[in-house]
N, CA, C and O atoms as a GROMACS GRO file, in nm:
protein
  260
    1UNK      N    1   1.642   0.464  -0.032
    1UNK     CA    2   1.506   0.514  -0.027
    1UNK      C    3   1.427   0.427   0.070
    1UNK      O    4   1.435   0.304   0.067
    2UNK      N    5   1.357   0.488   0.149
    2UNK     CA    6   1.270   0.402   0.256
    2UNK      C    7   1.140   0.344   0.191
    2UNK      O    8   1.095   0.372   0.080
    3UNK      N    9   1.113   0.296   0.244
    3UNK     CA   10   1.013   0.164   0.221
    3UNK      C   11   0.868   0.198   0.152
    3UNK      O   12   0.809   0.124   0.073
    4UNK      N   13   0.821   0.330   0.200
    4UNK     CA   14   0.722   0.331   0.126
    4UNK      C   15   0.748   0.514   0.049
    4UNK      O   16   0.662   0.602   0.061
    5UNK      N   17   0.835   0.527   0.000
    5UNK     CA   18   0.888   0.632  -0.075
    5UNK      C   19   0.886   0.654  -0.173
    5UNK      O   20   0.964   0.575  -0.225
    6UNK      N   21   0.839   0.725  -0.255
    6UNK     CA   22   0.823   0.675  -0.443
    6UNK      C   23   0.922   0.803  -0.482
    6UNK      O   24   0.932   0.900  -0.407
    7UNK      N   25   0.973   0.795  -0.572
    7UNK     CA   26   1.045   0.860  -0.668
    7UNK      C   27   0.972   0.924  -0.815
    7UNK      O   28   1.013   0.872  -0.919
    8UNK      N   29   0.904   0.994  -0.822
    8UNK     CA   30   0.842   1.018  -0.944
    8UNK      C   31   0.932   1.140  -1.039
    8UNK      O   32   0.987   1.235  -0.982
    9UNK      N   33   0.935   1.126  -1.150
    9UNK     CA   34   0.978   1.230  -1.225
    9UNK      C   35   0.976   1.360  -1.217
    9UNK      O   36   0.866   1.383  -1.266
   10UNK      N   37   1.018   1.451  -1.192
   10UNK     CA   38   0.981   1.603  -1.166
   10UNK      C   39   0.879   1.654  -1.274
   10UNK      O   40   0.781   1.726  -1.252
   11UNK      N   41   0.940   1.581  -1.456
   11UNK     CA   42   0.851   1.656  -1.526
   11UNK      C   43   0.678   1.530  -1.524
   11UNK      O   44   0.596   1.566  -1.609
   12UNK      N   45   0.650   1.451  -1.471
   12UNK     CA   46   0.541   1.377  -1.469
   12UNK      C   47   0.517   1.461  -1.337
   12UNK      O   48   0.410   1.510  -1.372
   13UNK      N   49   0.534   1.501  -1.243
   13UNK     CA   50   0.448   1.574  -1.118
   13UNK      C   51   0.421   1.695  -1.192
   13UNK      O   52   0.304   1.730  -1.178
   14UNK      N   53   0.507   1.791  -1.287
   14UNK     CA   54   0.475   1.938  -1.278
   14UNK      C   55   0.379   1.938  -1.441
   14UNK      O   56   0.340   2.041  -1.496
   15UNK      N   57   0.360   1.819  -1.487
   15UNK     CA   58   0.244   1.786  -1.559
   15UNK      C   59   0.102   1.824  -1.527
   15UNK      O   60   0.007   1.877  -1.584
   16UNK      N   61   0.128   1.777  -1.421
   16UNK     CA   62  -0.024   1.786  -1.343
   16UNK      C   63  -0.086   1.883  -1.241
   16UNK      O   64  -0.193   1.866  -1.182
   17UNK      N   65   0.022   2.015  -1.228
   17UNK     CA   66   0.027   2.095  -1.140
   17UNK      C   67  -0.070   2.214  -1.212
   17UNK      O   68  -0.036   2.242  -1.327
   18UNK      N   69  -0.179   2.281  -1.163
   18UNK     CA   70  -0.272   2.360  -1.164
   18UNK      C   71  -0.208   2.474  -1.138
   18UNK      O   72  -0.091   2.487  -1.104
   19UNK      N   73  -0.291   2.559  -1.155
   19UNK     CA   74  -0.308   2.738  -1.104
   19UNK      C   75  -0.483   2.731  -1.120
   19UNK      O   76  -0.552   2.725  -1.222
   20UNK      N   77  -0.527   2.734  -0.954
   20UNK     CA   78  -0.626   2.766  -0.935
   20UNK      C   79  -0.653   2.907  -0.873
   20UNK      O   80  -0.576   2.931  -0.780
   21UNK      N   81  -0.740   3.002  -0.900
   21UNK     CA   82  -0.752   3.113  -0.796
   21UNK      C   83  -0.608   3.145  -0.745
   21UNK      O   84  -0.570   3.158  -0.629
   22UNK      N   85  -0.535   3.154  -0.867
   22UNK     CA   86  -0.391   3.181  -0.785
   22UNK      C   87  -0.293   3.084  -0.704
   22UNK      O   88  -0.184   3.119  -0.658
   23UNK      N   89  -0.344   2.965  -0.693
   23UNK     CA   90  -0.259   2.852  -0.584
   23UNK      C   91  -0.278   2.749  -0.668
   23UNK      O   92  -0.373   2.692  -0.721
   24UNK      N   93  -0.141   2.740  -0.665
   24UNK     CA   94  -0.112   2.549  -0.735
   24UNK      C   95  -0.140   2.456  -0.658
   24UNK      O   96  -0.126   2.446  -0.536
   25UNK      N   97  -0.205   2.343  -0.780
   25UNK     CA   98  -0.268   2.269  -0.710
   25UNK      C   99  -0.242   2.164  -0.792
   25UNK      O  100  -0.213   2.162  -0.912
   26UNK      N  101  -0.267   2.000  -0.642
   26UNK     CA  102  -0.302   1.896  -0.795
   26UNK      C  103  -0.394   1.838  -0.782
   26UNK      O  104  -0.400   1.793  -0.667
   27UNK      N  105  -0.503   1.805  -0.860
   27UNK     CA  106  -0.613   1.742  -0.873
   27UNK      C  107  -0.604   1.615  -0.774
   27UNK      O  108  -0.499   1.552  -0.764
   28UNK      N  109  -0.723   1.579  -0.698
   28UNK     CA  110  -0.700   1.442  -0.594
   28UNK      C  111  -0.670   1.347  -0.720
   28UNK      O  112  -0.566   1.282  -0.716
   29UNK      N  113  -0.763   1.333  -0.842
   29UNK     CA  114  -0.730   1.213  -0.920
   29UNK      C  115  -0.616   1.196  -1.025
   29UNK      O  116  -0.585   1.106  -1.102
   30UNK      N  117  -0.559   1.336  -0.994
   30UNK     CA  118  -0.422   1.335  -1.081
   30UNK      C  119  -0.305   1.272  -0.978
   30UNK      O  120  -0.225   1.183  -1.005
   31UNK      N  121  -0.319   1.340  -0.858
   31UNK     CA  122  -0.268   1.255  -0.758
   31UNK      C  123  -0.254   1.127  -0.689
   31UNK      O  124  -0.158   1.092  -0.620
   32UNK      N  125  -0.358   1.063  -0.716
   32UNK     CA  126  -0.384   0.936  -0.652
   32UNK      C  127  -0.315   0.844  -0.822
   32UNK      O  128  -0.310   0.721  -0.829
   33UNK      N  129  -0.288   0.900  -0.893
   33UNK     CA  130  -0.260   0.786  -1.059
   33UNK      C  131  -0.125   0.847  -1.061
   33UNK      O  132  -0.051   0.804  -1.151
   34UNK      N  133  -0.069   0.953  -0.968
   34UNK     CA  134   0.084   0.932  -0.968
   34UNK      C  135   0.156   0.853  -0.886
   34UNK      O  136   0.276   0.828  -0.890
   35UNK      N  137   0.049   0.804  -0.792
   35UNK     CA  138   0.078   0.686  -0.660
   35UNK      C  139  -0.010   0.560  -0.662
   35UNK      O  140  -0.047   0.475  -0.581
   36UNK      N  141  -0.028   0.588  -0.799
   36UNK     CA  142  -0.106   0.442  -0.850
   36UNK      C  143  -0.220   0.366  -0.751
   36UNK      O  144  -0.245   0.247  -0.729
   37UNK      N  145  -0.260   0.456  -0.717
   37UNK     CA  146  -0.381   0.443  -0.602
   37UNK      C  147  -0.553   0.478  -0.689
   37UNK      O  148  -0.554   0.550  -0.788
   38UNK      N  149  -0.668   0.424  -0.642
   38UNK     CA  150  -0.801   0.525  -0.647
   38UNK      C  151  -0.794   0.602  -0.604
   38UNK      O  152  -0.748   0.596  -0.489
   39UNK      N  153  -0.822   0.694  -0.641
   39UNK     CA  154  -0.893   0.870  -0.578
   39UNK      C  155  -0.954   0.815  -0.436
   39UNK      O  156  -0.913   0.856  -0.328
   40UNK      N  157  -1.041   0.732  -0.448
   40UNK     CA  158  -1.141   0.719  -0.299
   40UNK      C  159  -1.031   0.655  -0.224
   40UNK      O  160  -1.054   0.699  -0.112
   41UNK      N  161  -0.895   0.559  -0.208
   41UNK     CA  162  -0.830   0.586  -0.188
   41UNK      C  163  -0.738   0.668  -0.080
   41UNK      O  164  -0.719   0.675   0.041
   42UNK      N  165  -0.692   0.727  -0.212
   42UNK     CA  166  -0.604   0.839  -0.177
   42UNK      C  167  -0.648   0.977  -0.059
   42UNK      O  168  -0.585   1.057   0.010
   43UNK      N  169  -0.797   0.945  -0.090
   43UNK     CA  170  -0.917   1.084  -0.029
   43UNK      C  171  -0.967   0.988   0.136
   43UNK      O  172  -1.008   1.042   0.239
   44UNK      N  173  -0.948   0.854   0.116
   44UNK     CA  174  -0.984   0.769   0.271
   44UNK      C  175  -0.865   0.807   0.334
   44UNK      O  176  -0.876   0.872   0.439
   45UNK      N  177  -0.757   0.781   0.291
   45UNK     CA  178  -0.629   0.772   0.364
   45UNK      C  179  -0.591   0.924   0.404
   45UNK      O  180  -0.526   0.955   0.505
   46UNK      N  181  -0.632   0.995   0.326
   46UNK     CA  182  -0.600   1.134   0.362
   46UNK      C  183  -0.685   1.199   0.485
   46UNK      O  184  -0.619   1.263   0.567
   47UNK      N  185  -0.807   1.191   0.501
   47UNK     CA  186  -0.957   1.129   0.622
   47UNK      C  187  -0.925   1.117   0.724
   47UNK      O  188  -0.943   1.195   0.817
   48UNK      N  189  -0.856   0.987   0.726
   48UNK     CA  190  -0.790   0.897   0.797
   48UNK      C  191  -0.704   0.947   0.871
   48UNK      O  192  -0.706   0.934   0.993
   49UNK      N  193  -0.603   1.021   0.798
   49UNK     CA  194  -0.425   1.021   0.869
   49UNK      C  195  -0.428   1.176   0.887
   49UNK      O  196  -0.320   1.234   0.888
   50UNK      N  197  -0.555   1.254   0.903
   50UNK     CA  198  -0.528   1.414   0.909
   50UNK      C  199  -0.431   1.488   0.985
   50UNK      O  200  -0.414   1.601   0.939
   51UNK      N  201  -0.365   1.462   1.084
   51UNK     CA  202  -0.297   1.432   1.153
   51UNK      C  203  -0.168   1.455   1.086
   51UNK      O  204  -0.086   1.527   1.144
   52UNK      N  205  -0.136   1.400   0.963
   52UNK     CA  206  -0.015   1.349   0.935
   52UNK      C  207   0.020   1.509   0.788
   52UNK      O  208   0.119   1.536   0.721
   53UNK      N  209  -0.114   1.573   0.796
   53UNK     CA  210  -0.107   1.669   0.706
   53UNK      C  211  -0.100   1.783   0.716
   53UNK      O  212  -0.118   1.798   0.837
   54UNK      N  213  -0.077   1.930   0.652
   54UNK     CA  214  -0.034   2.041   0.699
   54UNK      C  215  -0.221   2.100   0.651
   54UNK      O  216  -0.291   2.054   0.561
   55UNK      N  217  -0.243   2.168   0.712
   55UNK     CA  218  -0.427   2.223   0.674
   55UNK      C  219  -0.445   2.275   0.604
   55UNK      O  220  -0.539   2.351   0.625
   56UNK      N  221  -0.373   2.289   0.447
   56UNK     CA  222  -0.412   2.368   0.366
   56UNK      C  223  -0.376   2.211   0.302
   56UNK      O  224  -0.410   2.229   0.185
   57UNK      N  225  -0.333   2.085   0.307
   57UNK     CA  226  -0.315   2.009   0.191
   57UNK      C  227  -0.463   1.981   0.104
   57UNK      O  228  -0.475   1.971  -0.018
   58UNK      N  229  -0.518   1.976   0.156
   58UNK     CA  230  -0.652   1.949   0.116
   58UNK      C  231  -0.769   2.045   0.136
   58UNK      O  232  -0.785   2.109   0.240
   59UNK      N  233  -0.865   2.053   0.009
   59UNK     CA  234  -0.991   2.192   0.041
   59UNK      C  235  -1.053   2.164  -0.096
   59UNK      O  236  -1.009   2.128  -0.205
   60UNK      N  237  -1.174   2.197  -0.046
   60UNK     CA  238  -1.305   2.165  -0.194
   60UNK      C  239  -1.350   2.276  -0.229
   60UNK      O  240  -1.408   2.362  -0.162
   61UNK      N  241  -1.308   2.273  -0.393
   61UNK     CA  242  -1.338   2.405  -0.450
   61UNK      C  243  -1.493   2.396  -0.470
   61UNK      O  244  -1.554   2.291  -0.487
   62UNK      N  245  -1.556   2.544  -0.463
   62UNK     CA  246  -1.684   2.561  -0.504
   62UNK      C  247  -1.654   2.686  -0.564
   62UNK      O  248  -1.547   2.747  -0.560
   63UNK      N  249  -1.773   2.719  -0.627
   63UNK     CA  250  -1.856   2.798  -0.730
   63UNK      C  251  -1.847   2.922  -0.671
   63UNK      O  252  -1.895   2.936  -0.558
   64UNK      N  253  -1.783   3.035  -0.740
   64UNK     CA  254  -1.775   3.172  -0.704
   64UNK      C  255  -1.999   3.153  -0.715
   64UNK      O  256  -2.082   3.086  -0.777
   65UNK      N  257  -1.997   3.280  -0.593
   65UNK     CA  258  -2.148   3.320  -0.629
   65UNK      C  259  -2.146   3.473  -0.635
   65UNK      O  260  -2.248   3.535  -0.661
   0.00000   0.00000   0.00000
């Protein structure tokens, strides 16, 4: 396993896996405490490295009107 690679349990990830509006999802702060990180964190580095992400990894839900 490479260096900064984590191994987490399948059933501790699909713990935390949503159905929002139809699309699974995982909460930023369910995410950032499976990589033992802060949320602010996990949400800088993600900011940060956009680049390194596919454009749907990240999106802020709002309020049907």
């Amino acid at each position: 396993m490479a260096k900064h690679e984590v191994a987490l349990p399948a059933a501790q990830v699909e713990s935390v896996i949503l159905t929002v509006r139809g699309h699974k999802v995982i909460l930023d702060s369910d995410l950032a405490a499976l990589y033992g990180v802060t949320t602010r964190q996990l949400n800088q580095q993600v900011k940060r490295n956009q680049d390194r992400f596919p454009n749907d990894f990240a999106f802020v839900l709002r309020r049907r009107q």
